[in-house]
C-alpha positions, -999 to +999 in steps of 0.1 A: +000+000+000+010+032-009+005+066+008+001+104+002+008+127+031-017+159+029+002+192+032-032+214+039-072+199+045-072+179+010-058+169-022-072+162-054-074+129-075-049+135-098-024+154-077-030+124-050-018+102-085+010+120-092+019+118-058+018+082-053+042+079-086+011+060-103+008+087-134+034+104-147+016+135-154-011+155-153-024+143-184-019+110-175-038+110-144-066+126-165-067+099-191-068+070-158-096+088-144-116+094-176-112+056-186-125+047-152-094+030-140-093+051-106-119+041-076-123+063-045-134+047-014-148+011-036-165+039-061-154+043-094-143+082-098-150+105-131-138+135-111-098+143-117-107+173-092-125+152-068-113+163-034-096+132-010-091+140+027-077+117+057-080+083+055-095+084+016-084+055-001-079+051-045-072+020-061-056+021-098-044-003-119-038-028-090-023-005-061-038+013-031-033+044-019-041+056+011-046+096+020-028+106+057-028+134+073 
């Protein structure tokens, strides 16, 4: 399991991807999220700007990622 430490209150899908090391980019976070390749708590997530607080967790492509404060 990975995990992203939050710097303020939240972070947002695809920063919380980048962060992790799962996409490379910005654009490549977008394209993971838009092919529905990214769930949020069990729920697959459409939103790249969805906001993630404590405890959140994604899964992508076989990883999980945990949000800590």
């Amino acid at each position: 399991m990975l995990t992203v430490k939050l710097k303020e209150d939240y972070i947002r899908l695809g920063q919380a991807l980048k962060a992790a090391g799962i996409a490379g980019s910005g654009v490549d976070a977008k394209f993971m999220i838009q092919e529905g390749h990214v769930k949020v708590n069990g729920t697959t997530e459409y939103q790249r700007g969805k906001k993630l607080y404590d405890k959140d967790r994604i899964e992508c492509n076989g990883e999980i990622i945990e949000i800590i404060k």
